[in-house]
C-alpha positions as CSV (number, residue, x, y, z in Angstrom):
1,X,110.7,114.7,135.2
2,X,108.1,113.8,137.5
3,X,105.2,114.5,135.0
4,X,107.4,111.7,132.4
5,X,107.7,109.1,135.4
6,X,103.5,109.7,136.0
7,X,102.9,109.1,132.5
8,X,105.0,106.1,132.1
9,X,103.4,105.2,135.4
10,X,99.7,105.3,133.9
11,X,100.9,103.8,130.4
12,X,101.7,100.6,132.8
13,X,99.0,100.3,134.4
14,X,96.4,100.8,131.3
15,X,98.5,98.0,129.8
16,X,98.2,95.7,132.7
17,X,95.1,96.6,133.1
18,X,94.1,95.7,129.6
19,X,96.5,92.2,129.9
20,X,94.3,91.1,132.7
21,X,90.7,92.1,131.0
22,X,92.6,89.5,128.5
23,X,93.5,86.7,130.6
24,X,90.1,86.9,132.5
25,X,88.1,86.6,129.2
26,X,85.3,83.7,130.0
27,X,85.3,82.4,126.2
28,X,89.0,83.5,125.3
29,X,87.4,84.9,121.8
30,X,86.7,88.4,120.3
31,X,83.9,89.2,117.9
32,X,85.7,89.9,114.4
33,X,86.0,92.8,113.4
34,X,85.5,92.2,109.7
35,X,82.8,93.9,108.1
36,X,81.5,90.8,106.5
37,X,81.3,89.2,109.7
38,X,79.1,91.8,111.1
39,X,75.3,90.7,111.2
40,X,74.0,94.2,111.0
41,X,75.9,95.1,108.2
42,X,74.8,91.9,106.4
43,X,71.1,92.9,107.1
44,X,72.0,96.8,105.5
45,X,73.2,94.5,102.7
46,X,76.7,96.1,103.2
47,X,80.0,93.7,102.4
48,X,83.9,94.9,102.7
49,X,85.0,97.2,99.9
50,X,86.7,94.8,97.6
51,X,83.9,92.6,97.7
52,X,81.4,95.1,96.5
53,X,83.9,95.9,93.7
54,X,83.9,93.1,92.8
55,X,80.3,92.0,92.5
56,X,79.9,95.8,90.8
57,X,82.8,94.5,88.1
58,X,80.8,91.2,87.5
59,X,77.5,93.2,87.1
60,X,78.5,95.9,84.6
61,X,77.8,95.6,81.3
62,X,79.4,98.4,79.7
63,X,83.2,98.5,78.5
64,X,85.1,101.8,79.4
65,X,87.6,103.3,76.3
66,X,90.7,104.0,78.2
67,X,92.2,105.6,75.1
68,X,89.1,108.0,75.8
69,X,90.3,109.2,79.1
């Protein structure tokens, strides 16, 4: 019982802790996390995954049979 009451214990205190890293925040913003929105990503030439599925659907020129498959 006493190990439950120290975990609940610690739980609290990460969460307040965290609440308080929130509140003190100078600009009150956080960096997206959004692969498109990520400037190294953009210089690796990566995008999010329906966007490069998309621009590979646009792109390919050849038709697949789906009576084929």
């Amino acid at each position: 019982m006493r190990q439950i009451i120290l975990v609940i214990g610690l739980v609290a205190l990460a969460i307040v802790l965290l609440g308080v890293g929130v509140i003190l925040r100078k600009d009150h913003s956080f960096r997206s996390q959004h692969i498109a929105q990520n400037s190294r990503m953009k210089q690796d030439g990566i995008h999010c995954a329906t966007s490069q599925d998309r621009e590979a659907r646009r792109t390919s020129t050849s038709k697949i049979n789906v009576k084929k498959i």
